[in-house]
C-alpha positions in Angstrom: 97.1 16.4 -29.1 100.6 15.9 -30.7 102.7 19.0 -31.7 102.9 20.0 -35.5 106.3 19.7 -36.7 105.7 21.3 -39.8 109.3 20.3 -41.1 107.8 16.5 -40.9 104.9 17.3 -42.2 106.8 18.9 -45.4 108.9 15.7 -45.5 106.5 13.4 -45.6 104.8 14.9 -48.6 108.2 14.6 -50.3 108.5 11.1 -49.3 104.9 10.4 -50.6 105.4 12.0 -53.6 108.6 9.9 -54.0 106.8 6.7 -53.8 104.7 7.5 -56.1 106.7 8.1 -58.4 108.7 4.7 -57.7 105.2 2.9 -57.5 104.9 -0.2 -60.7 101.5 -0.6 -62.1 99.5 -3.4 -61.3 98.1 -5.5 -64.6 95.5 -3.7 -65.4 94.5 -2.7 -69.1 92.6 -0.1 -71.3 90.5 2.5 -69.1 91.5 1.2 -65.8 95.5 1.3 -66.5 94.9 5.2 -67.7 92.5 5.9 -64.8 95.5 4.7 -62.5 97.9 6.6 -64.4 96.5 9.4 -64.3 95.8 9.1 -60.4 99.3 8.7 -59.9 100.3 11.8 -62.0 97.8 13.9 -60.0 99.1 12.0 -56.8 103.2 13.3 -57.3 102.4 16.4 -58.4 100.2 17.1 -55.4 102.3 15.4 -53.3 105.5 17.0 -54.4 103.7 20.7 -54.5 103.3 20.6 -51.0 106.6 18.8 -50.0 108.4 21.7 -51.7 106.7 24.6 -49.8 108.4 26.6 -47.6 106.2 27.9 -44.4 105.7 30.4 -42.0 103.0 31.2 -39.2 101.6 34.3 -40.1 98.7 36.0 -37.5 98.6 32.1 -35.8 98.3 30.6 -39.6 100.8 28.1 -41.0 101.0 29.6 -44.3 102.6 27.4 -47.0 104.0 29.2 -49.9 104.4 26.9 -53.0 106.9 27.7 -55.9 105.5 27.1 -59.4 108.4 28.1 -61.4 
């Protein structure tokens, strides 16, 4: 099994969360195009939540403390 390299991990959140937010929308209209926007809203902010944790193994526990100010 490969190691965790947590610092990796953490930047490839941020590197999701940054294509997403560069991402166009495809032609789509009425529900689909606000289903899709929406998807990607929820995508960078989950994306970009975890990409700007700092961490720290705790009792053999990667712990991943998020700031939400």
């Amino acid at each position: 099994m490969a190691q965790l390299d947590v610092d990796e991990f953490l930047r490839r959140f941020r590197n999701r969360a940054e294509a997403v937010r560069e991402r166009g929308i495809p032609p789509l209209e009425g529900e689909a195009r606000r289903t899709f926007i929406q998807s990607m809203e929820f995508d960078y902010m989950d994306y970009s939540l975890v990409g700007s944790a700092r961490w720290a193994v705790e009792d053999g526990q990667l712990v991943l403390r998020i700031p939400l100010g």
